[in-house]
PAZAPA-4460 file (N, C-alpha, C; in steps of 0.05 Angstrom, whole numbers, plus 32768, in hexadecimal, padded with zeros to 4 digits):
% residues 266
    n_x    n_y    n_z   ca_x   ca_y   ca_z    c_x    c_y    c_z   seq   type   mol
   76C4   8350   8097   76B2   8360   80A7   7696   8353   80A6     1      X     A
   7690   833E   80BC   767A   8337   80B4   7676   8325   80D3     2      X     A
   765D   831F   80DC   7651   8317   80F4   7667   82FC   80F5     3      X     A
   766F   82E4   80EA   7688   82DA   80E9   769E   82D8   80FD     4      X     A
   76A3   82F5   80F3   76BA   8301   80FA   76BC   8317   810F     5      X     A
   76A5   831D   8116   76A6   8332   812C   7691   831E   8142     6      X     A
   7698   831F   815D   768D   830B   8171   768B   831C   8187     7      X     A
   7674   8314   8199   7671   8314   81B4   768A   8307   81C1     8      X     A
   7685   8313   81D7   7694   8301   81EF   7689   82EC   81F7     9      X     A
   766E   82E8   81EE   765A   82DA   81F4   7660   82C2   81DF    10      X     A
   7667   82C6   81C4   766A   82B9   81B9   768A   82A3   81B0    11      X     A
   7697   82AA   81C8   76B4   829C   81CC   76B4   827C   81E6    12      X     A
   76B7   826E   81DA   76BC   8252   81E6   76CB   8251   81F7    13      X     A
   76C7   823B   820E   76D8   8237   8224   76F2   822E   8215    14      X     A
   770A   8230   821E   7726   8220   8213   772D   8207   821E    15      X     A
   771A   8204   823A   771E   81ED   8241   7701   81DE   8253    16      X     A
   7703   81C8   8258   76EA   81C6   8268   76E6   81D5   8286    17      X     A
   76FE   81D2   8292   7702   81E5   82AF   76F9   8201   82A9    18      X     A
   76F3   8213   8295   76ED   8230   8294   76CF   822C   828C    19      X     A
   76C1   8213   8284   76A7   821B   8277   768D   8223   8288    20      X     A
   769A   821E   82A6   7684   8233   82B7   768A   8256   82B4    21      X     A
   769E   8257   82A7   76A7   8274   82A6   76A0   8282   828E    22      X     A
   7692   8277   8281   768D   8280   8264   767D   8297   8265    23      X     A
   7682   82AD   8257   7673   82C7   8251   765F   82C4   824F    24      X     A
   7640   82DB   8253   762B   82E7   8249   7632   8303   8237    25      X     A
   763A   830B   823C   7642   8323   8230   7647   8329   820D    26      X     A
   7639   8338   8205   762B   8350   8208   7611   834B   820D    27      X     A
   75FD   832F   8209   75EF   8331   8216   75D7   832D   81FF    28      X     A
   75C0   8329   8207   75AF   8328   81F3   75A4   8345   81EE    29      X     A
   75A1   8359   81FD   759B   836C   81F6   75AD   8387   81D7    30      X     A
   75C0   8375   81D8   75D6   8384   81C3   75CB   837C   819E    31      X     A
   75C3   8393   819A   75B7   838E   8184   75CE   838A   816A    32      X     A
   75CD   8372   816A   75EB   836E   8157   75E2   8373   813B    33      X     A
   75C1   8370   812D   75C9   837F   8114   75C2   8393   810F    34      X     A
   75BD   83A6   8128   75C2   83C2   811E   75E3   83CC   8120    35      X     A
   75ED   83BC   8132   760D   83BE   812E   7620   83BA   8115    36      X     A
   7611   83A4   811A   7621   8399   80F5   7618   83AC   80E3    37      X     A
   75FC   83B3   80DC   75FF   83D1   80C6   7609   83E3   80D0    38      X     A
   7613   83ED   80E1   761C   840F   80E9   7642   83FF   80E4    39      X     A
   7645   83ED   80E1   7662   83E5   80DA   7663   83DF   80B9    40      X     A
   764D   83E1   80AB   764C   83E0   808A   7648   83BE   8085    41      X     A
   763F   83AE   809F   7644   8395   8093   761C   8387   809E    42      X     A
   760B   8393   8095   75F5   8388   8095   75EA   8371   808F    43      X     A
   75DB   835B   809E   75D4   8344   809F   75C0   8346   8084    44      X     A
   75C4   8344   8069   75B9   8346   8051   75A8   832D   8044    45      X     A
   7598   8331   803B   7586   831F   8030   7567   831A   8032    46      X     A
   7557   8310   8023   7540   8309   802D   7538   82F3   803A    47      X     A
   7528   82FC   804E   7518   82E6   805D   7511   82D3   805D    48      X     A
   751B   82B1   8060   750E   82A0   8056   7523   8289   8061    49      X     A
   751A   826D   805D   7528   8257   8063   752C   823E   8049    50      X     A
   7546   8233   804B   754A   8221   8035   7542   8208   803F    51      X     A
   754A   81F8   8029   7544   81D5   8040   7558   81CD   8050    52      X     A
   754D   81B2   804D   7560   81A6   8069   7579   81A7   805C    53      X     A
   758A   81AC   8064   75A7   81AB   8060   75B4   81C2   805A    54      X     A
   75A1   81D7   804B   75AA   81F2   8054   75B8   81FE   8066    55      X     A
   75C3   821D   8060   75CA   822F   807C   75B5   8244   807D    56      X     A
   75BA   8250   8094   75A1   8268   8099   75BD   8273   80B4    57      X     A
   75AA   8294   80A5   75B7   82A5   80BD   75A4   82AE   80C5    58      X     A
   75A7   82AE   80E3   7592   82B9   80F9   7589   82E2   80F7    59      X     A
   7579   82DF   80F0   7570   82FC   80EF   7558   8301   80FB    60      X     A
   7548   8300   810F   7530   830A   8119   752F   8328   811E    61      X     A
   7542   8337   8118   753E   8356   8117   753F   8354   813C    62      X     A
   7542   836F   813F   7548   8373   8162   752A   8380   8170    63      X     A
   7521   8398   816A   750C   83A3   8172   74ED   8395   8171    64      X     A
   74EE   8389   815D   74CE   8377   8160   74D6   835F   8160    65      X     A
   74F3   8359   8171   74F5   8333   8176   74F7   8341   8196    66      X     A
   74E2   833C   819F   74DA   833C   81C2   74DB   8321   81D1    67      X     A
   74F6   831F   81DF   74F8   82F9   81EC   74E9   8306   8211    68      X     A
   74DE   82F4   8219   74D7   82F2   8230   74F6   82E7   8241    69      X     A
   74FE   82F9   8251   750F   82E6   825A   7515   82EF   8286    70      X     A
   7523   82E3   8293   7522   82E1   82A8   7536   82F7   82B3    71      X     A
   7539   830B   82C7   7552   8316   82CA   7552   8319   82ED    72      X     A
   7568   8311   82F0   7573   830C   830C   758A   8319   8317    73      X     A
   758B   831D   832F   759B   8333   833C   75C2   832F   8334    74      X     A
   75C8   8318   8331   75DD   830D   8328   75DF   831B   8309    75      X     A
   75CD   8321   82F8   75C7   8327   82DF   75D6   833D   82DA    76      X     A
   75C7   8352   82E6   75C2   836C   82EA   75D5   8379   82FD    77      X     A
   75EA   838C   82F2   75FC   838F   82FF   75F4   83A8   830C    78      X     A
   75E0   83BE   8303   75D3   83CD   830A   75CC   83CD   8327    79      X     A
   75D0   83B4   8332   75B8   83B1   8352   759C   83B9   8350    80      X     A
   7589   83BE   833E   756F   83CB   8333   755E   83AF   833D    81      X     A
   756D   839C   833A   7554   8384   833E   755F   8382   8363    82      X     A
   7551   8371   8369   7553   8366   838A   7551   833F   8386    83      X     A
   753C   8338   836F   7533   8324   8374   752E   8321   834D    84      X     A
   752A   8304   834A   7523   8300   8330   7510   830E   8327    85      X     A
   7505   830E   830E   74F1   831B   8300   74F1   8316   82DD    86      X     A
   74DE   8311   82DE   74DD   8307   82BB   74DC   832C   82AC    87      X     A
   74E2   832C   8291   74E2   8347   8287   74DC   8338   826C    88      X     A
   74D8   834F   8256   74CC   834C   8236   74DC   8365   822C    89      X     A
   74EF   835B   821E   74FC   8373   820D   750C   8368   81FA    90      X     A
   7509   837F   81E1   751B   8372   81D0   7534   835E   81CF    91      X     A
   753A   8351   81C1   7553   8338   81BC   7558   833A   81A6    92      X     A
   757B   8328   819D   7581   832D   8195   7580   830A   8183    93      X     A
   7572   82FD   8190   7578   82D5   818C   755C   82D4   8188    94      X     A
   755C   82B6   8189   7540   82AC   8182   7546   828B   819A    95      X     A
   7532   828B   81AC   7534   8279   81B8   7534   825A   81AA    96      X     A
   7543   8242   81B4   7544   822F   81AA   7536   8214   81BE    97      X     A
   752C   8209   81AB   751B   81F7   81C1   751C   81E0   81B8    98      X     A
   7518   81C4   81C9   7520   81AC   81BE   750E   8199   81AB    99      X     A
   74F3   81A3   81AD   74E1   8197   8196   74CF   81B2   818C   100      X     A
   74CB   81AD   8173   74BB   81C8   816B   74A1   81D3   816E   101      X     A
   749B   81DD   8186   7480   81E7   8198   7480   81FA   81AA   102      X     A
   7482   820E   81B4   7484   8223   81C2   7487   8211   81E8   103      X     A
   7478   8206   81E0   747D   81FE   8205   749A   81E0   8207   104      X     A
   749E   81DF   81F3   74B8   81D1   81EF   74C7   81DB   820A   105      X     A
   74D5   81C8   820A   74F5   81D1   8224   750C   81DF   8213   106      X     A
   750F   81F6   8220   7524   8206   8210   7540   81E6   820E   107      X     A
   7552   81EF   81F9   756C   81DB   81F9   757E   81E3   8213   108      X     A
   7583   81C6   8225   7598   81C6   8238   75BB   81CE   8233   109      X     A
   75CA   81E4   8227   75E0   81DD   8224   75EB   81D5   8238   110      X     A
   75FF   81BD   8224   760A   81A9   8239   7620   81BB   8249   111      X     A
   762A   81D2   824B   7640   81E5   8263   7630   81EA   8278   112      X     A
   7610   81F0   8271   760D   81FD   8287   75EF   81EC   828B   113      X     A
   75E5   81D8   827F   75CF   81CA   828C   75D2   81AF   8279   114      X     A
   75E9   81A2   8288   75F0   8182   8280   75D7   816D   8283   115      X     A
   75C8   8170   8298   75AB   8163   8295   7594   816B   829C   116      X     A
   7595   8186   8290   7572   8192   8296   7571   81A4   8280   117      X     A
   7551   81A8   827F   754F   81C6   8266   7560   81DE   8268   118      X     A
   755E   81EB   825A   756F   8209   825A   7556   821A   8264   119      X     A
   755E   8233   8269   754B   8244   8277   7550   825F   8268   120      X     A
   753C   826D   8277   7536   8288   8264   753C   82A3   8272   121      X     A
   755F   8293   8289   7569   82B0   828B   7575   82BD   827A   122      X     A
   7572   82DD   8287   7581   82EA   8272   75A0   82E6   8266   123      X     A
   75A6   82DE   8279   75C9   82D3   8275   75CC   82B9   8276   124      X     A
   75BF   82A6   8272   75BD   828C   825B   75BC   828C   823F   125      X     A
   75D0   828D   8234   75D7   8290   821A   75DD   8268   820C   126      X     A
   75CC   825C   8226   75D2   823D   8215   75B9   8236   81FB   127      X     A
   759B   8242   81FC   7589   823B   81EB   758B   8258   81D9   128      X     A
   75A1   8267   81CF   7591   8275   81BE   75A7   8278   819E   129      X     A
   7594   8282   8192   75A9   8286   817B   75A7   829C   8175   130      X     A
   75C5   82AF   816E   75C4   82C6   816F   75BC   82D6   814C   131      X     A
   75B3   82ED   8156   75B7   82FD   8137   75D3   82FA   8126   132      X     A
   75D0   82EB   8112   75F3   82F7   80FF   75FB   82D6   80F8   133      X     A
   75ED   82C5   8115   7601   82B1   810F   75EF   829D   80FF   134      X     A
   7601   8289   80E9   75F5   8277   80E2   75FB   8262   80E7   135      X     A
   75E1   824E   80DF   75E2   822B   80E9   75D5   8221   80C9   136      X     A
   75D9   81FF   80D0   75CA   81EC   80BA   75B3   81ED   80BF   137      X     A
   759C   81E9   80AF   7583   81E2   80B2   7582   81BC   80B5   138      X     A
   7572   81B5   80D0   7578   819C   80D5   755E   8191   80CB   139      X     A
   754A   81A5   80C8   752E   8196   80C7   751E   81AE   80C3   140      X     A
   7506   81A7   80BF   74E9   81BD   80BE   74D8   81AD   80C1   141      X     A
   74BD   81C4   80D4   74A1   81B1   80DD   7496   81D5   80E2   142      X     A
   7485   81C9   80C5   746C   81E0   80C5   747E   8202   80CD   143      X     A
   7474   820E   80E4   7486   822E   80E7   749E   8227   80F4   144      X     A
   74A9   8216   80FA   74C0   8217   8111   74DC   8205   80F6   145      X     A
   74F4   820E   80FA   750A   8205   80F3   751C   81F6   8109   146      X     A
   7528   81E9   80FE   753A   81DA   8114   7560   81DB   8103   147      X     A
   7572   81E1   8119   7588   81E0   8109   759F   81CA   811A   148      X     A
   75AB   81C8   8110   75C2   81B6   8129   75CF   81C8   813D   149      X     A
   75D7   81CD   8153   75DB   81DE   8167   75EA   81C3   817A   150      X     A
   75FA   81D2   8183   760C   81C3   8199   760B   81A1   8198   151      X     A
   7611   819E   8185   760B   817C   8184   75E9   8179   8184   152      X     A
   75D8   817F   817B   75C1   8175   8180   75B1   818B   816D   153      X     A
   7596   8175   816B   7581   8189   8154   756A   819D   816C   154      X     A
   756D   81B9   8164   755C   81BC   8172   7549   81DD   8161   155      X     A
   7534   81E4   8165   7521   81E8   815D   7516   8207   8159   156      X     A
   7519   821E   814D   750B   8234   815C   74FB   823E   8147   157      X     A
   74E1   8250   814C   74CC   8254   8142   74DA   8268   8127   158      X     A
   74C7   8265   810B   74D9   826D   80F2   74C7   826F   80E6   159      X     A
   74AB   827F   80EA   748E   8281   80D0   7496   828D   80BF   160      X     A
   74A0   827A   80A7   7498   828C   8085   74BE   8290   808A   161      X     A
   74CD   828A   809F   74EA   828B   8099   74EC   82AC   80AD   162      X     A
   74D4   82B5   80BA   74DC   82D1   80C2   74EF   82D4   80C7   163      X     A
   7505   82C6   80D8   7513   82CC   80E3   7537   82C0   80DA   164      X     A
   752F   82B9   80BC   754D   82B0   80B8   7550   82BA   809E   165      X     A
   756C   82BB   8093   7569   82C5   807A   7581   82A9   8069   166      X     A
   757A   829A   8052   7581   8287   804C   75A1   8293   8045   167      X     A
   75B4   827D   8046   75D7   8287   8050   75E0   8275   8038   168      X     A
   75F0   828A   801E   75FD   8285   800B   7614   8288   8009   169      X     A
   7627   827A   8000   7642   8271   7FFB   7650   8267   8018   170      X     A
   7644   8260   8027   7652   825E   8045   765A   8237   8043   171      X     A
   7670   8232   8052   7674   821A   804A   766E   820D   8066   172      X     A
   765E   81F0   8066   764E   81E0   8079   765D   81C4   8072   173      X     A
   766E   81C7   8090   7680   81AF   8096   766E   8197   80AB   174      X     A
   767C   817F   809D   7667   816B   80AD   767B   814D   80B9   175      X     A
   7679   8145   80D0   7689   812E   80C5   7697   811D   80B9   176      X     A
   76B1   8117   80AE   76B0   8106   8092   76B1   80EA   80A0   177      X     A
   76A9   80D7   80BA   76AC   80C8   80BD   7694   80BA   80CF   178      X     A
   7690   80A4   80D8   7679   809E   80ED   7680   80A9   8106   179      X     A
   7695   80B6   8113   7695   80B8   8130   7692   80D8   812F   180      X     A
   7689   80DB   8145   7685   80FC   814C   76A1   810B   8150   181      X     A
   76A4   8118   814D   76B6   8130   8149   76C2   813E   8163   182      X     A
   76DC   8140   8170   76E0   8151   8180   76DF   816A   817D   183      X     A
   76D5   817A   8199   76CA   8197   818F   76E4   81A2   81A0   184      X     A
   76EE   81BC   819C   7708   81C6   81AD   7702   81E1   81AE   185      X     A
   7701   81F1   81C6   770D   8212   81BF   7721   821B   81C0   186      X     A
   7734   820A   81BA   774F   8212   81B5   775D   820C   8195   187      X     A
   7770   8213   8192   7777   81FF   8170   779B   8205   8174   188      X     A
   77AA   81F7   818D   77C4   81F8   8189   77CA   81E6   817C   189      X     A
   77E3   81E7   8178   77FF   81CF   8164   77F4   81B5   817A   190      X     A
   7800   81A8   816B   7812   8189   817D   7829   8192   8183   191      X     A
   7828   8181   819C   783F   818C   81B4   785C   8187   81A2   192      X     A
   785C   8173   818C   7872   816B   817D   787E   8186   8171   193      X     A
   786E   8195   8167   7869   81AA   8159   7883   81BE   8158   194      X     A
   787E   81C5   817B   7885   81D6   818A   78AB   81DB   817F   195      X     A
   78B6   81ED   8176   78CF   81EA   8183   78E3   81E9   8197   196      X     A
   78F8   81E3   819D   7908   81E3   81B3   7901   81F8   81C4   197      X     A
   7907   8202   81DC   78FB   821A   81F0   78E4   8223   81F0   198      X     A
   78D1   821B   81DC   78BA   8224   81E1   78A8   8207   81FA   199      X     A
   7899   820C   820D   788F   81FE   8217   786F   81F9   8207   200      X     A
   785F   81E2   81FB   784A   81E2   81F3   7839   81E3   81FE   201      X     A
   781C   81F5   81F0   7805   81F9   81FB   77FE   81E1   81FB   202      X     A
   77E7   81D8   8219   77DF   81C4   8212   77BA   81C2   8207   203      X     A
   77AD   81B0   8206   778C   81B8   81FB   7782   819B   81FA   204      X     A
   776D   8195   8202   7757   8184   8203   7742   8186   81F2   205      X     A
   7734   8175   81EC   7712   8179   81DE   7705   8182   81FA   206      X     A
   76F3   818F   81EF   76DD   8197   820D   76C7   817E   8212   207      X     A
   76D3   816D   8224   76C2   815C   8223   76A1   8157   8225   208      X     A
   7691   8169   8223   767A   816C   822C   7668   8173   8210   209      X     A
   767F   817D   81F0   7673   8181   81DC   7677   816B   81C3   210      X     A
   767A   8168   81AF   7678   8158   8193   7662   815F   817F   211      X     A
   7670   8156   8169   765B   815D   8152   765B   8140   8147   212      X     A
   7646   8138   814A   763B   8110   8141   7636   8115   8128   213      X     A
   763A   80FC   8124   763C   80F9   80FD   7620   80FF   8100   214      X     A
   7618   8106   80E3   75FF   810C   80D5   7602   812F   80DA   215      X     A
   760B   8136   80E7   7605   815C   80EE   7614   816C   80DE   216      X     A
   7605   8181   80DB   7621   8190   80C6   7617   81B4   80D6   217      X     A
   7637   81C4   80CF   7636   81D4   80DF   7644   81EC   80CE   218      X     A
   7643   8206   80D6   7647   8214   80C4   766C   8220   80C1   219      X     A
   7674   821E   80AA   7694   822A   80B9   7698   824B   80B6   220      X     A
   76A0   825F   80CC   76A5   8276   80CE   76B8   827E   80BD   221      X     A
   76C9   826F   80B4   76E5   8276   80AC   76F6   8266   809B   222      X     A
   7700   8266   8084   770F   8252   807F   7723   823F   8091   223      X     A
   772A   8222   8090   7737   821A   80AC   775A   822A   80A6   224      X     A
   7759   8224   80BC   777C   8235   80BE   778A   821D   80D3   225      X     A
   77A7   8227   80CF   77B7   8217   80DB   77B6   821E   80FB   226      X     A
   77BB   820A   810C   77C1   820B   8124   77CF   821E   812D   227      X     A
   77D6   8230   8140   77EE   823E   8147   77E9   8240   8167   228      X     A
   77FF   8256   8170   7800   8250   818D   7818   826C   818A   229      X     A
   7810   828B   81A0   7820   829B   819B   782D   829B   81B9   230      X     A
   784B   82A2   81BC   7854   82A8   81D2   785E   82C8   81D7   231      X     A
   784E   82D6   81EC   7853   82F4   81E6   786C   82FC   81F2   232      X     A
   7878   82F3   8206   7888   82F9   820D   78A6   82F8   8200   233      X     A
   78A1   82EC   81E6   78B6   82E7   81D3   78AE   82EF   81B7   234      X     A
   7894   82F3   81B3   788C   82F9   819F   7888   82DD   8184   235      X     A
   7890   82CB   818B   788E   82AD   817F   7872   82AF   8178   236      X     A
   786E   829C   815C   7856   8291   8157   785D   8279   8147   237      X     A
   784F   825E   8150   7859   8246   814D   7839   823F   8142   238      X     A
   7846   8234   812A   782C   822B   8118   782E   8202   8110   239      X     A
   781E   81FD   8119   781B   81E1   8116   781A   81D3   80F6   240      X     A
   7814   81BF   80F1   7804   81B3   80D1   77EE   81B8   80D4   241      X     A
   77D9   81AF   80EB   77BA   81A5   80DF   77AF   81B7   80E6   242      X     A
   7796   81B9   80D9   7786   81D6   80D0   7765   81CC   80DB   243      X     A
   7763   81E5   80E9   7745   81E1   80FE   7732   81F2   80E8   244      X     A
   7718   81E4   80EF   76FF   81F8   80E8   76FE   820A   80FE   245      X     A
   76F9   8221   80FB   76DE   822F   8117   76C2   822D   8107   246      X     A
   76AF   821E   8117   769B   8221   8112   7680   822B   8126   247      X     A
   7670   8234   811B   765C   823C   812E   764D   8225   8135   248      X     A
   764E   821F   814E   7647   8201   8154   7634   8206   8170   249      X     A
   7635   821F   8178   7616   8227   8188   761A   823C   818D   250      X     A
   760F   824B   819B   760B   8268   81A6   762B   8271   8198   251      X     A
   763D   8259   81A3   7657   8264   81AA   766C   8257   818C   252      X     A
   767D   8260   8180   7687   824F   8170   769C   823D   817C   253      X     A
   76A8   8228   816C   76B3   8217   8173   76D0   8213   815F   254      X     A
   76E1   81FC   8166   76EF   81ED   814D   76EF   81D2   8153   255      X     A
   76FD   81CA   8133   76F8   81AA   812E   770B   81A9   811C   256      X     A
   7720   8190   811F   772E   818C   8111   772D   8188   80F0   257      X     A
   7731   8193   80DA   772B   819E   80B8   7729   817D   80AA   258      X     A
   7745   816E   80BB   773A   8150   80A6   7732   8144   80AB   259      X     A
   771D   8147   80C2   7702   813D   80CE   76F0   8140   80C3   260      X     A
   76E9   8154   80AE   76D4   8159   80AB   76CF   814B   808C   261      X     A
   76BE   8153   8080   76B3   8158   805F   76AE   8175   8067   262      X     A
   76B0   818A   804D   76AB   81A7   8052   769D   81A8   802D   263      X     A
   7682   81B8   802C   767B   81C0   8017   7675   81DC   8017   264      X     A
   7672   81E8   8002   766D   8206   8006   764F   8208   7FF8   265      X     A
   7642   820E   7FFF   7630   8216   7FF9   7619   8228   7FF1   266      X     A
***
């Protein structure tokens, strides 16, 4: 019972590259996830503050006095209330992420939905932010702002005195064990070898547009588990050998194959 383990829709990965224009907003930044998580007994606990570089941190800016400026458009708003764009100021539930540490920085481009330009500050752009609950590595510090690794890349958001994180104990931070970058997947089936007779195998790709490059380390949600693949119509569940991380690897979590990595707990 713990932010982990309970997710947005917002927070679930494409399965393949063909769906990653289809990827959720939902619930949205307005969903105050740690007043949710206490009214479920599982409160984002700890004091305020940041470790060093190589640390974890979980995102906590509190919901009511973290006010994001952000953009809302008729597409947004299912209400019909808007006609035309309009910027608004209301509570959030993230902390915007930006590519060098300065307020007029360029929000981070995620590569699904802005492969070569900044990210923007609609409300249903969920590529520059990091949400309440979830944690990352600390990649760096400069004066008030922290920087963590996020979607393959270091990027930046404002952190005076740690307001907004609370330092993340016993969580284990998997990193590369080799020089080449890492395939990222939102899927984790068998090898087609796997499969037995009559079953036809799922098939799955890396999403080509993500990776985690040596030097980065990322946080793991879950101990790794074995591959599987269920068929409902028969009730089958076909479990592979090799064992995936999920890790939170941006807004959205991810996996990566377990003897790819080095994993420490920390």
């Amino acid at each position: 019972m713990d932010r982990q383990h309970i997710v947005g829709h917002d927070n679930v990965l494409a399965p393949a590259d063909r769906f990653t224009n289809d990827q959720h907003w939902d619930p949205g930044p307005s969903w105050d996830w740690e007043r949710f998580m206490s009214l479920v007994g599982a409160p984002l606990r700890g004091r305020h503050g940041v470790g060093p570089v190589g640390s974890a941190v979980t995102i906590a800016p509190g919901f009511t006095d973290n006010e994001q400026t952000m953009e809302l458009c008729p597409q947004d708003d299912g209400s019909g209330a808007t006609e035309e764009c309009s910027t608004v100021s209301r509570p959030a539930n993230f902390v915007p992420l930006r590519t060098e540490p300065r307020a007029d920085a360029p929000l981070f481009g995620e590569q699904s939905i802005h492969p070569n330009e900044p990210g923007t500050d609609r409300i249903s752009d969920w590529g520059a932010a990091a949400q309440a609950g979830q944690q990352f590595v600390v990649a760096d510090k400069k004066r008030d702002w922290t920087a963590i690794w996020y979607s393959g890349s270091k990027v930046w958001f404002h952190n005076p005195r740690g307001s907004v994180t609370i330092p993340a104990h016993g969580v284990t931070v998997v990193r590369p064990a080799g020089t080449e970058a890492l395939k990222v997947f939102g899927t984790s089936y068998p090898d087609a070898n796997e499969y037995p007779e009559g079953l036809s195998p799922s098939t799955q790709a890396p999403l080509s547009m993500y990776g985690v490059p040596a030097g980065q380390a990322y946080v793991a949600t879950a101990a790794p588990a074995l591959t599987d693949d269920f068929f409902p119509s028969s009730g089958k569940v076909v479990f592979g050998a090799k064992k995936m991380y999920t890790i939170q690897y941006s807004h959205k979590t991810a996996l990566i194959h377990a003897d790819e990595v080095n994993a420490r707990r920390r």
